[in-house]
NUFI-912177 format. One record per residue (C-alpha): residue number from 1; x, y, z; residue in three letters; chain. Coordinates in steps of 0.05 Angstrom, whole numbers, plus 32768, in hexadecimal, padded with zeros to 4 digits. Last residue first. Example, Ala and Ser with C-alpha at 12.3 -4.5 7.8 and 13.67 -1.06 7.14 Angstrom:
2
<site pos="2" c1="8111" c2="7FEB" c3="808F" code="SER" unit="A"/>
<site pos="1" c1="80F6" c2="7FA6" c3="809C" code="ALA" unit="A"/>
//
This chain:
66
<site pos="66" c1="7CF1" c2="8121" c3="7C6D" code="UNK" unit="A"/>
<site pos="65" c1="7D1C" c2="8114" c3="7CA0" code="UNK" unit="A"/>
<site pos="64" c1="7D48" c2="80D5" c3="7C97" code="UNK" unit="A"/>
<site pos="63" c1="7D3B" c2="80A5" c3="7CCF" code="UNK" unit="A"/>
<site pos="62" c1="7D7D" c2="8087" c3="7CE6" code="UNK" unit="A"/>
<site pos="61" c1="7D92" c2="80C3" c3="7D0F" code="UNK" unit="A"/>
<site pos="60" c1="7DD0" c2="80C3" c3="7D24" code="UNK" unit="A"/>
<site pos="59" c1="7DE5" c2="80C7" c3="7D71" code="UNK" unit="A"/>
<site pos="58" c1="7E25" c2="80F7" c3="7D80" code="UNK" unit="A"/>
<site pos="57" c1="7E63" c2="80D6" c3="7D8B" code="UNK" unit="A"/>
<site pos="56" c1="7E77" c2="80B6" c3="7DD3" code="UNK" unit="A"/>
<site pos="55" c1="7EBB" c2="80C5" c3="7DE5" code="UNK" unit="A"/>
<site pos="54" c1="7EF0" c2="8081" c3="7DE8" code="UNK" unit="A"/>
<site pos="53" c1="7F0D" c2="8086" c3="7E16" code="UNK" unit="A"/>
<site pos="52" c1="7F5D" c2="807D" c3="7E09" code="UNK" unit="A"/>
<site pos="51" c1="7F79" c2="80B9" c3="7E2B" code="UNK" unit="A"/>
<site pos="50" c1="7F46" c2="80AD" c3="7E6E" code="UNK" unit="A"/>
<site pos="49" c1="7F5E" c2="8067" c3="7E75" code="UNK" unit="A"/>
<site pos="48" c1="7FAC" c2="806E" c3="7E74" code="UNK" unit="A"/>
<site pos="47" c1="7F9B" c2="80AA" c3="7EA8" code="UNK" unit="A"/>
<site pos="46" c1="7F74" c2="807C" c3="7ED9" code="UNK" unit="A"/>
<site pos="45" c1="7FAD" c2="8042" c3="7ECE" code="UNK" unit="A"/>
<site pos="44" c1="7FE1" c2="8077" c3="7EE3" code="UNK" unit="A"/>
<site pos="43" c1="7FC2" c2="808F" c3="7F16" code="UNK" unit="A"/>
<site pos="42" c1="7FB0" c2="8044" c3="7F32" code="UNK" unit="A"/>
<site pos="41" c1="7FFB" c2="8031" c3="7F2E" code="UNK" unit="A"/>
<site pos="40" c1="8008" c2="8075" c3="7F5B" code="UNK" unit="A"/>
<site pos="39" c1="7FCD" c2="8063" c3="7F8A" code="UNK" unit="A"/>
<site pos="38" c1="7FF3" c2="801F" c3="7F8E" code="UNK" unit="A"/>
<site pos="37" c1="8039" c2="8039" c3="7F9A" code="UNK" unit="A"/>
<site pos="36" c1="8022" c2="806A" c3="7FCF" code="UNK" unit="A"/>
<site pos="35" c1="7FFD" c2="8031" c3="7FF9" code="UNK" unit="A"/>
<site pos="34" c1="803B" c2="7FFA" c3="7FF1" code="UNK" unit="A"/>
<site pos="33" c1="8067" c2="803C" c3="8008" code="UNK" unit="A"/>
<site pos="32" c1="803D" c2="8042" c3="8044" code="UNK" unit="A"/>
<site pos="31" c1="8035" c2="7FFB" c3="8054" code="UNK" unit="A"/>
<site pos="30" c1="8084" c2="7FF4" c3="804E" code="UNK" unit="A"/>
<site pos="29" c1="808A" c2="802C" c3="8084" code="UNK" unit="A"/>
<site pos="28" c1="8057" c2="800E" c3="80B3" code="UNK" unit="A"/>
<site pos="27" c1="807A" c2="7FC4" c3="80AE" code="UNK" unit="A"/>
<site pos="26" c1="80C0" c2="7FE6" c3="80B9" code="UNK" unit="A"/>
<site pos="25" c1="80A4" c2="8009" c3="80F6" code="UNK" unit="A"/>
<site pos="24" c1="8087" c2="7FC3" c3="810C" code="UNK" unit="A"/>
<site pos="23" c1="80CA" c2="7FA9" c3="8109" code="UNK" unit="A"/>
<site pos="22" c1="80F6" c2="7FDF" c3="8124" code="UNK" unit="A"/>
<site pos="21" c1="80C9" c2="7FCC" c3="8168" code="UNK" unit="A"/>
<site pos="20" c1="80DB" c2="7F84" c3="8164" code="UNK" unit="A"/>
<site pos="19" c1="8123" c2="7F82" c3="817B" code="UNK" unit="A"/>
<site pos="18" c1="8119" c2="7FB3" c3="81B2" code="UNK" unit="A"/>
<site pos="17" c1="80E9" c2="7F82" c3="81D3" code="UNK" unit="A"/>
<site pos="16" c1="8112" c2="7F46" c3="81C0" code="UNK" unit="A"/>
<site pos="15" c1="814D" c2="7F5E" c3="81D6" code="UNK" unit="A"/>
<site pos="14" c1="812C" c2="7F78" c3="821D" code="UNK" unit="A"/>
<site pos="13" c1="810D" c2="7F35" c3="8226" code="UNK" unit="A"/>
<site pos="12" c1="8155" c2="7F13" c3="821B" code="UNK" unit="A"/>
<site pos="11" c1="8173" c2="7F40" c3="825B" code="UNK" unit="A"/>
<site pos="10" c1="8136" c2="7F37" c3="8283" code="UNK" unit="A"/>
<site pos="9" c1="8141" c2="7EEA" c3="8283" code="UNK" unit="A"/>
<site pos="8" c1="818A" c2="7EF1" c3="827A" code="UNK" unit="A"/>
<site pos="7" c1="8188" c2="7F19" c3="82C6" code="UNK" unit="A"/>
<site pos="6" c1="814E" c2="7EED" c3="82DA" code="UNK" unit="A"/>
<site pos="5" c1="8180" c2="7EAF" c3="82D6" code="UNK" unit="A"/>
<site pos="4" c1="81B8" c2="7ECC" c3="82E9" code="UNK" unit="A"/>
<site pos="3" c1="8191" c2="7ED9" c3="832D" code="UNK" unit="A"/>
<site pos="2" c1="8177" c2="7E96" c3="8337" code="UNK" unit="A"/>
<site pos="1" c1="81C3" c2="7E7D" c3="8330" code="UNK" unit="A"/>
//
């Protein structure tokens, strides 16, 4: 009985072992494409921004020259 016992011991150790490395690879891949999908939403925000600055216009001179 001590033997069956090890045998599902090592048995359910090996599940869970196997059944948590897909996990972390998942994790990695979905911290990747979280990465890529922010620099691409901060692109876009960058270029909104840069069409509608507003340019600075030349100073005027409030004393007239006489």
């Amino acid at each position: 009985m001590k033997k069956v016992y090890i045998l599902l011991s090592v048995t359910f150790l090996t599940l869970v072992i196997v059944k948590c490395k897909p996990a972390a690879e998942d994790r990695f891949k979905m911290h990747e494409n979280a990465k890529r999908i922010s620099d691409s939403i901060g692109r876009v925000i960058d270029q909104a921004m840069a069409e509608v600055a507003i340019q600075p216009k030349e100073p005027v001179d409030t004393v007239k020259a006489k």
